[in-house]
C-alpha positions as CSV (number, residue, x, y, z in Angstrom):
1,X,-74.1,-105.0,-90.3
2,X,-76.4,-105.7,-92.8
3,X,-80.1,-105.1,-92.7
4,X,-81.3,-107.1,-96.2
5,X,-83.6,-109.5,-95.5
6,X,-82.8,-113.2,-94.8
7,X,-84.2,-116.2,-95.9
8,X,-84.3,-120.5,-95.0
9,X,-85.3,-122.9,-97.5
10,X,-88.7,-123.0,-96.0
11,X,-89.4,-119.0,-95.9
12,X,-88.1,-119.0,-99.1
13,X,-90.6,-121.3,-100.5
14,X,-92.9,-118.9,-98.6
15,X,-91.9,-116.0,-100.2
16,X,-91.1,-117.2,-103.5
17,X,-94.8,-119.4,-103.4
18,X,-93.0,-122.3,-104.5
19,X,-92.1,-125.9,-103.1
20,X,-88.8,-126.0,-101.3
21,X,-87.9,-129.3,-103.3
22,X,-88.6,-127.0,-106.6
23,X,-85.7,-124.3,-105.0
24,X,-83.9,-127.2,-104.6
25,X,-84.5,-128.8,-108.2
26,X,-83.5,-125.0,-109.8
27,X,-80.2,-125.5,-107.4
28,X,-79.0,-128.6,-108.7
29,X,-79.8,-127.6,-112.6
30,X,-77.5,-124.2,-112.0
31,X,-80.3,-121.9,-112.1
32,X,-80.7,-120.4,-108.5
33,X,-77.3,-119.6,-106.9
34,X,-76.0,-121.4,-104.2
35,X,-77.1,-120.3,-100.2
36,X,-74.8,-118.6,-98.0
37,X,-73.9,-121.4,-95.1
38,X,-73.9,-119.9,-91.3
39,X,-73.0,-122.8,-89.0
40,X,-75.3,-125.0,-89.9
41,X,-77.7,-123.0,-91.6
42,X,-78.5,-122.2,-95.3
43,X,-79.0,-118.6,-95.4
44,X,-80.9,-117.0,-98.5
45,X,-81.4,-113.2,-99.7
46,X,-83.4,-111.0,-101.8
47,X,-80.9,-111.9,-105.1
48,X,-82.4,-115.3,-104.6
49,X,-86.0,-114.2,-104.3
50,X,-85.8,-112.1,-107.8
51,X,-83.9,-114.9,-109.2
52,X,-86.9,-117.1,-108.6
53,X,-89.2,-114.7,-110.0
54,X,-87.6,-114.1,-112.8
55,X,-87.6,-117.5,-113.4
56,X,-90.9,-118.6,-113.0
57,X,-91.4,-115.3,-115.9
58,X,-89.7,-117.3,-118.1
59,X,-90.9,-120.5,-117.3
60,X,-94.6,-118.9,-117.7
61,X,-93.5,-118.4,-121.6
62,X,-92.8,-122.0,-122.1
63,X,-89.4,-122.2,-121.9
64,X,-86.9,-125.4,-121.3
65,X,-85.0,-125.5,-118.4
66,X,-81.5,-125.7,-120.7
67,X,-83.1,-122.2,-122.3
68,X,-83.9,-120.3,-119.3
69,X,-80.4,-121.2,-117.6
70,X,-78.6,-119.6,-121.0
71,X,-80.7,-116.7,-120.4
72,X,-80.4,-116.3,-116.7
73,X,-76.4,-116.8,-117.4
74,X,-76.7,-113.9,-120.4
75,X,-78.9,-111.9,-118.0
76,X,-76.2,-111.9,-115.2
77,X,-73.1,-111.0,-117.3
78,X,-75.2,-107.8,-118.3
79,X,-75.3,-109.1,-121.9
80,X,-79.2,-109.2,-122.0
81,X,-82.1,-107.2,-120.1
82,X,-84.8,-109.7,-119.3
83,X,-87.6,-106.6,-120.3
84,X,-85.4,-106.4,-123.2
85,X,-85.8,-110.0,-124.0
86,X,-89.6,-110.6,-122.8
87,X,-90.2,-107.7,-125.7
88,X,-88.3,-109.5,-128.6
89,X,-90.2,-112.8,-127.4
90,X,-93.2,-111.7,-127.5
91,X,-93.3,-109.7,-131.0
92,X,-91.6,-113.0,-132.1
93,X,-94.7,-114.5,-131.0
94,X,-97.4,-112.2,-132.1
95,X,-99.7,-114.5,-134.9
96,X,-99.0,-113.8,-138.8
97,X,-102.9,-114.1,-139.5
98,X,-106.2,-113.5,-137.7
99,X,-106.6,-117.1,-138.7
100,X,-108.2,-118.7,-135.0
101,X,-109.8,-121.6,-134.2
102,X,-113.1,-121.7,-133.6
103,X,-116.4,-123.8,-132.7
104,X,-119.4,-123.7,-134.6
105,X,-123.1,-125.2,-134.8
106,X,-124.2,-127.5,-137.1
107,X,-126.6,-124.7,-138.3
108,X,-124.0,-122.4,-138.2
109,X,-121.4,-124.8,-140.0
110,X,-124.0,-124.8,-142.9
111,X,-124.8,-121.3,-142.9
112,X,-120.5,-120.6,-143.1
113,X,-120.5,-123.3,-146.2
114,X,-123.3,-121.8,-147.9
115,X,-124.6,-125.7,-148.3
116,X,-126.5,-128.5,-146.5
117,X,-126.0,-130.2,-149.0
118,X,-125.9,-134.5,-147.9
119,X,-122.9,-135.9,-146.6
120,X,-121.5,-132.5,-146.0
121,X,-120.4,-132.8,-142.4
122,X,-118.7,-136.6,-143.4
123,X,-117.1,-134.4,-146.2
124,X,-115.8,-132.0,-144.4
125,X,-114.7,-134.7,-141.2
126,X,-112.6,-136.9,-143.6
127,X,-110.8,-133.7,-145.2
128,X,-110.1,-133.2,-141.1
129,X,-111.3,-129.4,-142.1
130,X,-113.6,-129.9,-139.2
131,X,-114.1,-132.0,-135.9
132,X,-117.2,-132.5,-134.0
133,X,-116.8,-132.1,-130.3
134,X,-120.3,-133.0,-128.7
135,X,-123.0,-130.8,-130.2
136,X,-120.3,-128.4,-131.5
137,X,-117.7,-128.6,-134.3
138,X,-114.4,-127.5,-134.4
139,X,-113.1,-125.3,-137.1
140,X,-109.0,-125.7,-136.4
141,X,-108.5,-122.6,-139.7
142,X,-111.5,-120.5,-140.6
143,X,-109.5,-119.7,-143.7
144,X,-108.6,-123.0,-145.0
145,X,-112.3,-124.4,-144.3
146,X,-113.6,-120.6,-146.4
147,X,-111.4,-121.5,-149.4
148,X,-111.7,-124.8,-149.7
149,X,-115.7,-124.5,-149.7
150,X,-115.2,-121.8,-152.9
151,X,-112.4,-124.4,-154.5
152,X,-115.5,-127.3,-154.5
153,X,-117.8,-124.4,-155.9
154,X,-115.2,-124.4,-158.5
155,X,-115.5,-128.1,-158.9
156,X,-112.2,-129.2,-157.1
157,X,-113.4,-131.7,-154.3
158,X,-112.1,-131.4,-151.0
159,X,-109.9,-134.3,-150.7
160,X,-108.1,-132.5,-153.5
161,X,-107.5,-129.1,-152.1
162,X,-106.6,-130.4,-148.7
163,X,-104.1,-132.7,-150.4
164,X,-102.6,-129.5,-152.1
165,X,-102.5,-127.7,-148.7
166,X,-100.5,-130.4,-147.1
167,X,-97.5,-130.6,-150.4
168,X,-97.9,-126.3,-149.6
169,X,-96.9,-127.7,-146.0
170,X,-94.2,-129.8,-146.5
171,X,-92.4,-127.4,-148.5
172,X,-93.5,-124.0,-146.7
173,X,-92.2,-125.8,-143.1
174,X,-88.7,-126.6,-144.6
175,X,-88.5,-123.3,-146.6
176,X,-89.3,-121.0,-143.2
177,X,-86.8,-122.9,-140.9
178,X,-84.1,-122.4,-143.7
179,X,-85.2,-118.3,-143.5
180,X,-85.3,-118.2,-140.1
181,X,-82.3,-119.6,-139.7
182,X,-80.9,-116.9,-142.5
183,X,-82.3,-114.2,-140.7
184,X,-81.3,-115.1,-137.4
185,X,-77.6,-115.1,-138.3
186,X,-77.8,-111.4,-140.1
187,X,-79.4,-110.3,-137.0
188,X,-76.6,-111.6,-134.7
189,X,-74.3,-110.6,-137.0
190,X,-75.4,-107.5,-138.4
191,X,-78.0,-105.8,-135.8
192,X,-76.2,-102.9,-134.0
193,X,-77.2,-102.0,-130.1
194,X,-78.9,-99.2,-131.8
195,X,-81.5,-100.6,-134.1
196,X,-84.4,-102.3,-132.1
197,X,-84.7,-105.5,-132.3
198,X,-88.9,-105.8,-131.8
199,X,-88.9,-102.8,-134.8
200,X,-87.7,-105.5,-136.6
201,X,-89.7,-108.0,-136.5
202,X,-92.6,-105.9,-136.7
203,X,-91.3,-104.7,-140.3
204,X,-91.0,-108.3,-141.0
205,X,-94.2,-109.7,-140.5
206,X,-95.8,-107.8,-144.0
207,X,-93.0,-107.7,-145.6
208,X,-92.5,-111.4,-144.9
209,X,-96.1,-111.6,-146.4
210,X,-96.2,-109.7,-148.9
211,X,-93.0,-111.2,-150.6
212,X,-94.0,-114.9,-150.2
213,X,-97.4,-114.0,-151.6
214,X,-95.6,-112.1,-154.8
215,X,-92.7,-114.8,-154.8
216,X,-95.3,-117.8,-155.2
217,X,-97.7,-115.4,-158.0
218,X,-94.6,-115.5,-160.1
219,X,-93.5,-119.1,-159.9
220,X,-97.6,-120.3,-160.1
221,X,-97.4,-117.9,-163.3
222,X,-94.3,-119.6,-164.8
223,X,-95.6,-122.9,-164.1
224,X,-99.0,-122.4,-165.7
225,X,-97.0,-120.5,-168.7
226,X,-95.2,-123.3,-169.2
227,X,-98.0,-125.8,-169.4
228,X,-99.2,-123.6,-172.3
229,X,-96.1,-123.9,-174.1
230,X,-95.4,-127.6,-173.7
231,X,-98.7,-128.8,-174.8
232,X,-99.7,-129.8,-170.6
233,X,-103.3,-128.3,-171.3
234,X,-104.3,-131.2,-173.5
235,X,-104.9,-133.6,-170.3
236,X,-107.4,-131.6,-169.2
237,X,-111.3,-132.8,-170.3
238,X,-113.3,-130.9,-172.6
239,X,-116.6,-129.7,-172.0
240,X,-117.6,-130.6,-175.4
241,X,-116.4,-134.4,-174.8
């Protein structure tokens, strides 16, 4: 006879700290196996309880319901470990830049602008580089805010710069789902059991970098070379005019 712990719906949801209609919801969606029936009696076991946690580990990464089930189905055919997997997700998920949001003073917000100049902060607002939250302001990218400060040094107004990040935008958004997508199929198809999968996308992330950043210096340097050639450089104003 066996000794493994039994479970009802409602020491499950003791167990498992979750609502019993929740088991229930997980049930109908094909997540959380069936109950053994005695009599009259829904009988649950320890493979439910650590089907449940798993579940709510997956859930606690943001997951849809329609991508947890593939996983839990992968998970039980022994196709994926779920340590393996949590690893891969979160080196997937580890930021690109140091770029973070932050909140500032308005002292502060001049200080980091190197201005207090008038009509800085209405500036700043309408180029959405900032956002005033009570007595605080928002900075949503340090980075973007730093150079478009030294572009209007420069004498390229804001409006300007933040209209060139968002065409950098457009293109950038399309450009990365079309190499994600590339490297996602050479990495199914290619990637033996032996390499590591979270190597990988470690070896990515500056080499990703590093070529966009060399790729884009050559095809700015191509496009300025040409404006040379073609004459382009005459629509620009003279300082002598």
């Amino acid at each position: 006879m066996s000794t493994l712990p039994t479970y009802s719906i409602d020491q499950l949801a003791e167990v498992s700290r979750l609502p019993s209609r929740t088991i229930r919801f997980y049930q109908s969606r094909g997540l959380l196996k069936s109950p053994e029936i005695r009599g009259r009696a829904a009988v649950y076991n320890e493979s439910h309880v650590e089907r449940l946690k798993r579940i709510a580990r997956l859930q606690d990464r943001g997951l849809r319901i329609e991508t947890i089930r593939g996983l839990i189905d992968n998970i039980d055919r022994g196709e994926l470990d779920v340590a393996e997997w949590l690893g891969i997700e979160q080196a997937m998920q580890k930021p690109w830049t140091n770029d973070q949001a932050r909140t500032v003073t308005e002292a502060a917000l001049y200080e980091l602008a190197g201005s207090d100049r008038p009509g800085l902060i209405a500036d700043l607002t309408r180029a959405r580089l900032i956002a005033r939250h009570g007595e605080v302001f928002l900075i949503e990218s340090p980075s973007l805010f730093d150079v478009a400060l030294k572009l209007e040094a420069a004498g390229v107004d804001l409006g300007t710069a933040v209209a060139a990040w968002a065409i950098l935008q457009k293109h950038m958004a399309a450009l990365t789902r079309e190499l994600v997508s590339h490297f996602m199929r050479k990495a199914a198809r290619d990637l033996t059991s032996s390499r590591d999968p979270v190597a990988l996308f470690e070896a990515l992330r500056p080499s990703g970098l590093e070529a966009v950043r060399v790729v884009f210096s050559r095809e700015v340097e191509g496009a300025l070379r040409k404006l040379v050639t073609t004459g382009g450089l005459r629509a620009l104003p003279s300082k002598k005019r």
